[in-house]
Backbone as XML, in Angstrom:
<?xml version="1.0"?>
<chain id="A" units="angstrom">
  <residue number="1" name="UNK">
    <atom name="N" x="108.861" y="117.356" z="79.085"/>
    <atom name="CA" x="109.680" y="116.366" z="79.751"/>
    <atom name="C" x="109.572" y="115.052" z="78.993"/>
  </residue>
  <residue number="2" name="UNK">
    <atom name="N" x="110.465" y="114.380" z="78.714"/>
    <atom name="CA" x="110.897" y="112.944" z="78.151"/>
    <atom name="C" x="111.047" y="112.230" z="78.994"/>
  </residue>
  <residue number="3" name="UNK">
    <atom name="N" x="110.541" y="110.863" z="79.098"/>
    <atom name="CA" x="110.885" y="109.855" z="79.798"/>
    <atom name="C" x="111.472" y="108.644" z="78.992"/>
  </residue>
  <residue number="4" name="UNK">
    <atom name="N" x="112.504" y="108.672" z="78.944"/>
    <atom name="CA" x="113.435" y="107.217" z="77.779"/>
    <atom name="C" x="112.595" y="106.133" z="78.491"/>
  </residue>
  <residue number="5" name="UNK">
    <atom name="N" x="112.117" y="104.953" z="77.139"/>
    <atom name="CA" x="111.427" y="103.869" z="77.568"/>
    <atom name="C" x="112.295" y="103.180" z="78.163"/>
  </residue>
  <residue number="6" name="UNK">
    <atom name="N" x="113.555" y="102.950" z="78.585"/>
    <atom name="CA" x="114.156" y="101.769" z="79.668"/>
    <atom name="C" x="113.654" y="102.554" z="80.613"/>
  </residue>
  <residue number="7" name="UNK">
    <atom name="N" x="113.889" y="103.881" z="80.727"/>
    <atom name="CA" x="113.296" y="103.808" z="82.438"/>
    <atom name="C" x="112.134" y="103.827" z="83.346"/>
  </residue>
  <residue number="8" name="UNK">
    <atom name="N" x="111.349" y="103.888" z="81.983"/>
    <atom name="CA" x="109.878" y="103.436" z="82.103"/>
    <atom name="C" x="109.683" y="102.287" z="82.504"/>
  </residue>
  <residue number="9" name="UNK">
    <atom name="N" x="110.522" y="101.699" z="81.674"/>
    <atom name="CA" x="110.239" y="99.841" z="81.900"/>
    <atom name="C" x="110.529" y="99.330" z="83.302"/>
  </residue>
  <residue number="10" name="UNK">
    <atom name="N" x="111.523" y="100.035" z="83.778"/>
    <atom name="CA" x="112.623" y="100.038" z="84.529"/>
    <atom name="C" x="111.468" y="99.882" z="86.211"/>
  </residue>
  <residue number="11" name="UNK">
    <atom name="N" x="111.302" y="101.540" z="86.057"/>
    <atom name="CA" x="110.183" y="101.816" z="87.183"/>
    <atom name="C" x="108.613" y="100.435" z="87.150"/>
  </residue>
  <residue number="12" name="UNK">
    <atom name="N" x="108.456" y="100.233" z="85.813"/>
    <atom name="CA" x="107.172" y="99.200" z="86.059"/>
    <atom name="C" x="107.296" y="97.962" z="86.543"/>
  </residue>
  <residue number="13" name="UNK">
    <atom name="N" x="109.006" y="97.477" z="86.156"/>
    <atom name="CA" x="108.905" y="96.315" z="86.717"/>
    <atom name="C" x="109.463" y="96.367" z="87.730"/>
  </residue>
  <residue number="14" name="UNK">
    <atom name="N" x="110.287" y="97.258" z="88.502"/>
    <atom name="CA" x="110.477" y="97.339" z="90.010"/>
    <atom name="C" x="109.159" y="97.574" z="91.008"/>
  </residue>
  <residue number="15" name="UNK">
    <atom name="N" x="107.990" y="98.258" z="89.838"/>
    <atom name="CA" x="106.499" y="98.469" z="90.650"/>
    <atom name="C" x="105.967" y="97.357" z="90.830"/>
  </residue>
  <residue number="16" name="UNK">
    <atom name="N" x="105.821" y="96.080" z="89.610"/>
    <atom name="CA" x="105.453" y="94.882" z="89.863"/>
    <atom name="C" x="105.980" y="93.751" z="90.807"/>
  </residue>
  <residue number="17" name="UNK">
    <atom name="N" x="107.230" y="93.988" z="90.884"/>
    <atom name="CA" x="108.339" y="93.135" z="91.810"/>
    <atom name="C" x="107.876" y="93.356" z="93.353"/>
  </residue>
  <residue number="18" name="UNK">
    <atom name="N" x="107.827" y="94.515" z="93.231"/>
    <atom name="CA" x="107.155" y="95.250" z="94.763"/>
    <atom name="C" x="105.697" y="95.075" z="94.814"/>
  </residue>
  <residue number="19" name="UNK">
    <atom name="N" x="104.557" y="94.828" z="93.948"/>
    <atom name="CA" x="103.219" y="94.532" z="94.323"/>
    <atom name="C" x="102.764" y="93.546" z="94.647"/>
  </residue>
  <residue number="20" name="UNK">
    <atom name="N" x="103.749" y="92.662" z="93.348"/>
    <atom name="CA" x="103.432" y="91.159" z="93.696"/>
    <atom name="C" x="103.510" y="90.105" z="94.832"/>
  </residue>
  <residue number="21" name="UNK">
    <atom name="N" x="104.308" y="90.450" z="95.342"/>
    <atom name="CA" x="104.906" y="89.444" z="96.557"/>
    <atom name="C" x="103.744" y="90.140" z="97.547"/>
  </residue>
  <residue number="22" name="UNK">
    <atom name="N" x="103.103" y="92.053" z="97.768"/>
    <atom name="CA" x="102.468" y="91.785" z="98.521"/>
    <atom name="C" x="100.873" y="91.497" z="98.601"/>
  </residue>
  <residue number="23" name="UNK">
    <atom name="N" x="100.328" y="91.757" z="97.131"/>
    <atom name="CA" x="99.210" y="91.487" z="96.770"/>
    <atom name="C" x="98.974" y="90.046" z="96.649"/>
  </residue>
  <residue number="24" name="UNK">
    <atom name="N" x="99.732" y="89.004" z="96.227"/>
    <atom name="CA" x="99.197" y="87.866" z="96.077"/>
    <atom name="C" x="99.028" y="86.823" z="97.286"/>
  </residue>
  <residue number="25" name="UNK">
    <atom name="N" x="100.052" y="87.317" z="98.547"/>
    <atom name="CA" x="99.135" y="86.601" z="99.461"/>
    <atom name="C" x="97.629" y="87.011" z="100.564"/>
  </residue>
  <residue number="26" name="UNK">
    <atom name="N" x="97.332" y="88.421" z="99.783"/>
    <atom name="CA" x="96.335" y="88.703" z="100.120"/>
    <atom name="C" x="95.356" y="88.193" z="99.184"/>
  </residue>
  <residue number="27" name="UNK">
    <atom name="N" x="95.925" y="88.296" z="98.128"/>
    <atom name="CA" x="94.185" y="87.781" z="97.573"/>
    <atom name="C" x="94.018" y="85.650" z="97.959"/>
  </residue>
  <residue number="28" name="UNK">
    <atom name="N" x="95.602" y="85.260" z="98.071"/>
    <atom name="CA" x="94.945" y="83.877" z="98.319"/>
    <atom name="C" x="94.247" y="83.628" z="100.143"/>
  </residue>
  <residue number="29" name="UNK">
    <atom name="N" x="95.159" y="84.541" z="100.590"/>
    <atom name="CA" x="94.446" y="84.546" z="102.000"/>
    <atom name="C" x="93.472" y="84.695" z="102.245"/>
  </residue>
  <residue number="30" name="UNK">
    <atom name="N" x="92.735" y="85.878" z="101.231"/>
    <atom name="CA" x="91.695" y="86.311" z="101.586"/>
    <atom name="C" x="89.937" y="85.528" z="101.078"/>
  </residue>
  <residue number="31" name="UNK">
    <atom name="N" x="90.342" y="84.589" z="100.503"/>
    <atom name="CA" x="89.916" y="83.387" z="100.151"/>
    <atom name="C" x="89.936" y="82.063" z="100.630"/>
  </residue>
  <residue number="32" name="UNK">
    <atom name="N" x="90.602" y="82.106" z="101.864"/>
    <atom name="CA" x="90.857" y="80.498" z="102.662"/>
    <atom name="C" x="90.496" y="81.031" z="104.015"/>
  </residue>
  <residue number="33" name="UNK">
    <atom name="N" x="89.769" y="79.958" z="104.391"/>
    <atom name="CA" x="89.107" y="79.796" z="106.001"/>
    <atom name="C" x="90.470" y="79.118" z="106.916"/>
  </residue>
  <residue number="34" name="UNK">
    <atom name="N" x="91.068" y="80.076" z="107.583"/>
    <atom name="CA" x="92.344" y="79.755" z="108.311"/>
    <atom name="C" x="91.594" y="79.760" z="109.819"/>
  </residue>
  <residue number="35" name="UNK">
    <atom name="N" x="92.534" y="78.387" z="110.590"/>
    <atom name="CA" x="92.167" y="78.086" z="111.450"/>
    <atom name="C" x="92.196" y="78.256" z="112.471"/>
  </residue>
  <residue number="36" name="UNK">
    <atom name="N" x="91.276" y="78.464" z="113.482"/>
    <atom name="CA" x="91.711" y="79.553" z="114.749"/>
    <atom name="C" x="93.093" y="79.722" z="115.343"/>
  </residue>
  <residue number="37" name="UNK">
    <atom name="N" x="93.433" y="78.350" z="115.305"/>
    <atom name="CA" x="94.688" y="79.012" z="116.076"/>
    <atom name="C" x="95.846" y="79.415" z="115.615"/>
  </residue>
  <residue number="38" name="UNK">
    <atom name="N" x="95.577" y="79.636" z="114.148"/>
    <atom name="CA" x="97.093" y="80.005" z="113.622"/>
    <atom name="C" x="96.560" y="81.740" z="113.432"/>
  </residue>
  <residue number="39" name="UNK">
    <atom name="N" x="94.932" y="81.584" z="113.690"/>
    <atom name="CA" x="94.539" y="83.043" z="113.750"/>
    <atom name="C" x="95.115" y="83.864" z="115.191"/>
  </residue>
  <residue number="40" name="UNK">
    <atom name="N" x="95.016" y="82.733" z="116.136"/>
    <atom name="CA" x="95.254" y="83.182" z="117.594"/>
    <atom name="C" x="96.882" y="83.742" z="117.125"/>
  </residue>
  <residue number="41" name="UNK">
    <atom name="N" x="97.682" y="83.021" z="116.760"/>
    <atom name="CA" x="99.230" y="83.221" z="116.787"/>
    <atom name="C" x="99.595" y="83.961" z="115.581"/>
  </residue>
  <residue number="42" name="UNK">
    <atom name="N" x="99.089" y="84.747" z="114.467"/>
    <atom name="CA" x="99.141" y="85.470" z="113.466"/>
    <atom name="C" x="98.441" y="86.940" z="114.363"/>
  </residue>
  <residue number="43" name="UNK">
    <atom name="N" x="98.064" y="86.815" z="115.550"/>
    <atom name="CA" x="97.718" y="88.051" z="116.391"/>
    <atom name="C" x="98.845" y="88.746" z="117.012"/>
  </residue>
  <residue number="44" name="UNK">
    <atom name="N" x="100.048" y="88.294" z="117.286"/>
    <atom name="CA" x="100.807" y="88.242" z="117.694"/>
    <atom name="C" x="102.468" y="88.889" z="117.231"/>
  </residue>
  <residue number="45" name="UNK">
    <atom name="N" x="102.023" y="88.633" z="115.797"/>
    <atom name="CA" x="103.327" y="88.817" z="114.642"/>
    <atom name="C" x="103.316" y="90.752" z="114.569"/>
  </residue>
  <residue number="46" name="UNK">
    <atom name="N" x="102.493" y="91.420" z="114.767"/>
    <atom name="CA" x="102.677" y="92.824" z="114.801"/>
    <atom name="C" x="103.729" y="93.139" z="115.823"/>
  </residue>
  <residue number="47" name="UNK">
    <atom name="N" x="103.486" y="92.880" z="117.122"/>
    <atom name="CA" x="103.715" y="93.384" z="118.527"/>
    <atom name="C" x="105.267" y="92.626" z="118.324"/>
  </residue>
  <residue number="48" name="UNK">
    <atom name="N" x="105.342" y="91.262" z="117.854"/>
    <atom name="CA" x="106.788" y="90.923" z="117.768"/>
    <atom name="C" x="107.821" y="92.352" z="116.960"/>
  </residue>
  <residue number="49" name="UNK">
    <atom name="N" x="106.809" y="91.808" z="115.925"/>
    <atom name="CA" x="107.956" y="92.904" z="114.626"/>
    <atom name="C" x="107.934" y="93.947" z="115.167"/>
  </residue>
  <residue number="50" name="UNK">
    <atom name="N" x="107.181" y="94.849" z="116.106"/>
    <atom name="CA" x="107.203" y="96.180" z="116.273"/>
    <atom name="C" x="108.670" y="96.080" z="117.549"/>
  </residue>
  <residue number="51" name="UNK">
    <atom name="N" x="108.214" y="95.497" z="118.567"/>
    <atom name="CA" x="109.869" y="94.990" z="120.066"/>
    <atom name="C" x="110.859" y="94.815" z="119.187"/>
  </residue>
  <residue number="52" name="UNK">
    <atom name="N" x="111.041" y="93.962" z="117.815"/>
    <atom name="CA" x="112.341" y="93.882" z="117.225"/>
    <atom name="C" x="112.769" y="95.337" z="116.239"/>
  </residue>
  <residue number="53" name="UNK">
    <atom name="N" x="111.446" y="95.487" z="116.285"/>
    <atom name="CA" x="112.646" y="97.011" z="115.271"/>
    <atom name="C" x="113.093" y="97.938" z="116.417"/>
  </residue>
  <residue number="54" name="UNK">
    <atom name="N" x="112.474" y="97.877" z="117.466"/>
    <atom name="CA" x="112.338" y="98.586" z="118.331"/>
    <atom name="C" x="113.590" y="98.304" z="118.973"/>
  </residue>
  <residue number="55" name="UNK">
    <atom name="N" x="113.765" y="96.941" z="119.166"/>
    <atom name="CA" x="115.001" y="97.084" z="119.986"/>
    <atom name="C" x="116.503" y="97.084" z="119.252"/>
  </residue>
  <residue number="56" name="UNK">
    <atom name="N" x="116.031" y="96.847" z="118.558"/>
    <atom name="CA" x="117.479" y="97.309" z="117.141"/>
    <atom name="C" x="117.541" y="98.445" z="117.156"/>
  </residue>
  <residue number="57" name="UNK">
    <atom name="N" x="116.896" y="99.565" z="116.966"/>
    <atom name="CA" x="116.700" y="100.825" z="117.022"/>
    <atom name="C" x="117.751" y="101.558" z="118.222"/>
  </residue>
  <residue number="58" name="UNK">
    <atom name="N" x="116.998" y="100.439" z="119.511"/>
    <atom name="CA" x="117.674" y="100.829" z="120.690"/>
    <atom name="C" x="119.193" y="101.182" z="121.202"/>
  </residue>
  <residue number="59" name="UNK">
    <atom name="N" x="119.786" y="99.713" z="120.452"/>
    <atom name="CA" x="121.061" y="99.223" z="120.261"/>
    <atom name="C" x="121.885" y="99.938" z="119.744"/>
  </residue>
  <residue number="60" name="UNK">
    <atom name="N" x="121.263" y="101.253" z="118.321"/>
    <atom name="CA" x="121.606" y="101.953" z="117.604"/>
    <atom name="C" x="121.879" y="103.477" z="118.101"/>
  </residue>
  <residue number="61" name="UNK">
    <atom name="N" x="120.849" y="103.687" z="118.942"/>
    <atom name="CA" x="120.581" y="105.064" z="119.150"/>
    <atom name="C" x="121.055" y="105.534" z="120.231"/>
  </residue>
  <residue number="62" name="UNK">
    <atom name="N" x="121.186" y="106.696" z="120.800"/>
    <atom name="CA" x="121.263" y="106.967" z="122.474"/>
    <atom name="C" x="120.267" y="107.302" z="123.001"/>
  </residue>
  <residue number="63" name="UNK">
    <atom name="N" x="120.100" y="108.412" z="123.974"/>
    <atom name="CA" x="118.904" y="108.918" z="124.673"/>
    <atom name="C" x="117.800" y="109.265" z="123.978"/>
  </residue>
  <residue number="64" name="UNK">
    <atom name="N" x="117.948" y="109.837" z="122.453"/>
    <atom name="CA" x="117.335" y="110.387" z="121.833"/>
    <atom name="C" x="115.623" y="108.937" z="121.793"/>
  </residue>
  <residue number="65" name="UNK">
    <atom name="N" x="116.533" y="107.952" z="121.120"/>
    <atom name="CA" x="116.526" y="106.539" z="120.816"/>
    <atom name="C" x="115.682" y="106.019" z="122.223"/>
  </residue>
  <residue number="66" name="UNK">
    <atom name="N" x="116.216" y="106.313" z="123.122"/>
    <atom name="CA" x="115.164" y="105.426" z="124.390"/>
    <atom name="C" x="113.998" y="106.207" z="124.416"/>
  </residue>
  <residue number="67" name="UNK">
    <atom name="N" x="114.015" y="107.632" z="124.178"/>
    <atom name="CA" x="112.510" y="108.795" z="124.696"/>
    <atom name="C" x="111.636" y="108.623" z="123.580"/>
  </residue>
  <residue number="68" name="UNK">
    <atom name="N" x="111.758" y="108.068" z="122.172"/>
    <atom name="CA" x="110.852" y="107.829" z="121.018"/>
    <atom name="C" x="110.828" y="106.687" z="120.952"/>
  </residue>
  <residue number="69" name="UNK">
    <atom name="N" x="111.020" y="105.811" z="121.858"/>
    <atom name="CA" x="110.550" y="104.208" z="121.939"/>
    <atom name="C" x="109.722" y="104.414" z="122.947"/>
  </residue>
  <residue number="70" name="UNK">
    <atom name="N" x="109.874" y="105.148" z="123.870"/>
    <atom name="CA" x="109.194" y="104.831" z="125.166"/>
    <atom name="C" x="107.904" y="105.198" z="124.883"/>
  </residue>
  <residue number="71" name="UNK">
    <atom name="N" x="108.010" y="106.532" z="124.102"/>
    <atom name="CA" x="106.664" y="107.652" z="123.690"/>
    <atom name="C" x="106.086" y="106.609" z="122.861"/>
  </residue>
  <residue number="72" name="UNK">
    <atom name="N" x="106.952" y="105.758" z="121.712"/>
    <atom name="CA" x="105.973" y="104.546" z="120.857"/>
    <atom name="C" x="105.299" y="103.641" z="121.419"/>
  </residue>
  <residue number="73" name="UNK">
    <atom name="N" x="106.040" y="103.281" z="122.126"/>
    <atom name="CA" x="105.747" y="102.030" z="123.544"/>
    <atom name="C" x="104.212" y="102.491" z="123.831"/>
  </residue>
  <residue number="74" name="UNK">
    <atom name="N" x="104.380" y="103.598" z="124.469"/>
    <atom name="CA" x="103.367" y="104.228" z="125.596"/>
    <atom name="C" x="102.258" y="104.488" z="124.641"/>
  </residue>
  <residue number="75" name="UNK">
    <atom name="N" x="102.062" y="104.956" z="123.440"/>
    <atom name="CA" x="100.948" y="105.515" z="122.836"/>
    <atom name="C" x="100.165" y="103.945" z="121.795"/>
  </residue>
  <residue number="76" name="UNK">
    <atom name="N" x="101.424" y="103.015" z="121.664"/>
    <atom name="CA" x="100.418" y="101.404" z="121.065"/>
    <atom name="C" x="99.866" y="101.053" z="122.396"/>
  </residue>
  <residue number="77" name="UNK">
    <atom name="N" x="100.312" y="100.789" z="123.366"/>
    <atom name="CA" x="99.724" y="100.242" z="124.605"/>
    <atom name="C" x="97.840" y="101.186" z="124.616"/>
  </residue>
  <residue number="78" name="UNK">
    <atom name="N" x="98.334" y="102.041" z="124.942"/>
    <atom name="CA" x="97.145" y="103.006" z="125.027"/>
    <atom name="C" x="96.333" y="102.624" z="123.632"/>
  </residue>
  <residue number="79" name="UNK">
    <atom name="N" x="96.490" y="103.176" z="122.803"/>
    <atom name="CA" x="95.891" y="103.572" z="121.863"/>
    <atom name="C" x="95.476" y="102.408" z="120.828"/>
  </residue>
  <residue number="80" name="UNK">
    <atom name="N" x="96.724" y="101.370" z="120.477"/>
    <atom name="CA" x="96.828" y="100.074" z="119.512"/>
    <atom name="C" x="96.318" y="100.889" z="118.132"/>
  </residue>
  <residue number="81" name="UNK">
    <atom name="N" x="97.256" y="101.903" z="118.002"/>
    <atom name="CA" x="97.058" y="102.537" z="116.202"/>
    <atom name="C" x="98.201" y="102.576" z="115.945"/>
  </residue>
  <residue number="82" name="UNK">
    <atom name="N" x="98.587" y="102.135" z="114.466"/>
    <atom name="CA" x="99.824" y="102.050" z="113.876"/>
    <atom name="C" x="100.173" y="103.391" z="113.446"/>
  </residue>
  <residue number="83" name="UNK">
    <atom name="N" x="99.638" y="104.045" z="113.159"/>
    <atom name="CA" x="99.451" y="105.536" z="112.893"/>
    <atom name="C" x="100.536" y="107.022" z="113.976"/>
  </residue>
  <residue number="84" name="UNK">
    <atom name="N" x="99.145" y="106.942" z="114.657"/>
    <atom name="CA" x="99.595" y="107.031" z="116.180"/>
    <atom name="C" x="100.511" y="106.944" z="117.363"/>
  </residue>
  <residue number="85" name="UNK">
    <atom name="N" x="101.069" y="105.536" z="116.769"/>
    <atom name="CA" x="102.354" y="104.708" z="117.596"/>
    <atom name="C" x="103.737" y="105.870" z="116.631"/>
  </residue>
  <residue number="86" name="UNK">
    <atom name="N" x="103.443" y="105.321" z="115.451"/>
    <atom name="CA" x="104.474" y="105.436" z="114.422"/>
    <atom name="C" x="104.699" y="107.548" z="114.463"/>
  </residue>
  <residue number="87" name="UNK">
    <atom name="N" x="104.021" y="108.075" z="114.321"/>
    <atom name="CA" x="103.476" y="110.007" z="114.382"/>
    <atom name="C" x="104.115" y="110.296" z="115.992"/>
  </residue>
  <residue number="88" name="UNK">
    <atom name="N" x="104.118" y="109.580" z="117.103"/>
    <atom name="CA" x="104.451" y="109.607" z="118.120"/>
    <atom name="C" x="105.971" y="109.305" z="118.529"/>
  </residue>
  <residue number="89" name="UNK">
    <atom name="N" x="106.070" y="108.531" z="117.964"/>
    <atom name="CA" x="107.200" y="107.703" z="118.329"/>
    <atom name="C" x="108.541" y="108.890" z="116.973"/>
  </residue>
  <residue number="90" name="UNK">
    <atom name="N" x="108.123" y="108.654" z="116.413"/>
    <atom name="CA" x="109.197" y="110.028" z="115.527"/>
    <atom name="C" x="109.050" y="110.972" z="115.781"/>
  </residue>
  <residue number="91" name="UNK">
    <atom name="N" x="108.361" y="111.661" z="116.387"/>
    <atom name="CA" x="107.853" y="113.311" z="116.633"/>
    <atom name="C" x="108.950" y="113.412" z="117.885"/>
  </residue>
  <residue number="92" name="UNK">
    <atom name="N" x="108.483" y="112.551" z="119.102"/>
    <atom name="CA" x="109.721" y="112.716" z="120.309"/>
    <atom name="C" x="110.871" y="112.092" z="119.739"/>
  </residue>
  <residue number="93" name="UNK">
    <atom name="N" x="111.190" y="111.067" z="119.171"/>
    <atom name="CA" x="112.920" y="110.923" z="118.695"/>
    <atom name="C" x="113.092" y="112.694" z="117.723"/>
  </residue>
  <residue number="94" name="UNK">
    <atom name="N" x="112.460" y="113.177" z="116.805"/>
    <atom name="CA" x="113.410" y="114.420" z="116.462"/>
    <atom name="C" x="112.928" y="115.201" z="117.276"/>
  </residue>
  <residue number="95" name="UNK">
    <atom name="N" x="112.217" y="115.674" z="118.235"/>
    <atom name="CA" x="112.154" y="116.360" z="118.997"/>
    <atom name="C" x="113.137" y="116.036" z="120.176"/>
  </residue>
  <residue number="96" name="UNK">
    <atom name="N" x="113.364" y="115.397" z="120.541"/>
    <atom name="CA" x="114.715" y="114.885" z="121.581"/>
    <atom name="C" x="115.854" y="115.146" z="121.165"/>
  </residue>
  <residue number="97" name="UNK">
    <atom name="N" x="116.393" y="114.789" z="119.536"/>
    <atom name="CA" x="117.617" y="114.495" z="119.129"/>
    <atom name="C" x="118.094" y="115.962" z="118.808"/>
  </residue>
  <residue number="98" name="UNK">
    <atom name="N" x="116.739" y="116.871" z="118.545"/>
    <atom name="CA" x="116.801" y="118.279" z="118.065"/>
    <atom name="C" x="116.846" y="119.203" z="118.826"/>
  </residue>
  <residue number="99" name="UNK">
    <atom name="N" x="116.447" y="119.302" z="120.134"/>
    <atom name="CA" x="116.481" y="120.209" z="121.306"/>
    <atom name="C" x="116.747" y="119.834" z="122.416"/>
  </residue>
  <residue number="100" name="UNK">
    <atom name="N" x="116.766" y="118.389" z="122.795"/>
    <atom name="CA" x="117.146" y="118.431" z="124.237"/>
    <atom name="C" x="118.340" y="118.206" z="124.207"/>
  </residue>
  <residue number="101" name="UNK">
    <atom name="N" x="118.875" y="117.091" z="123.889"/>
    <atom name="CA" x="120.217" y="116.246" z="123.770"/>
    <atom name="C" x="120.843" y="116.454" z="122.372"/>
  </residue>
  <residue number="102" name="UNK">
    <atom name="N" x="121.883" y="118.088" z="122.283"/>
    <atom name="CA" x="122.221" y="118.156" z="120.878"/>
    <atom name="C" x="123.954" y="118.340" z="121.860"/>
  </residue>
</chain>
């Protein structure tokens, strides 16, 4: 197998474009004493972003769409694993969209 060097290049700097933005505010973050309360309100930014994809999702989907939010809903509450939430929450949307409501 051949790989032509543009698309070598191609793939490395779309790999760097994509590392950079998220590696570098970890390493400066991870070096500065941030102050409680932007720690208190940086607690917060998961559970937002997770209700907004969530409810976009909603807007998008039908029944399928409400029974793999609810199952996501129900298993972060319980559980608080991104893992878990995320394995849950897709398992009942194609399990819904695939056998109950076709």
């Amino acid at each position: 197998m051949h790989i032509r060097p543009e698309f070598l290049g191609l793939v490395l700097a779309c790999a760097l474009v994509t590392a950079v933005p998220r590696v570098l505010p970890l390493l400066v973050l991870s070096r500065l004493r941030l102050p409680q309360w932007l720690l208190d309100w940086l607690r917060y930014v998961p559970v937002a972003v997770l209700a907004s994809l969530l409810s976009l999702e909603l807007l998008n989907t039908g029944t399928a769409g409400l029974v793999g939010i609810t199952a996501a809903l129900g298993v972060a509450a319980a559980t608080r694993s991104l893992l878990g939430t995320v394995l849950a929450g897709v398992a009942v949307y194609w399990l819904s969209g695939n056998t109950l409501f076709l």
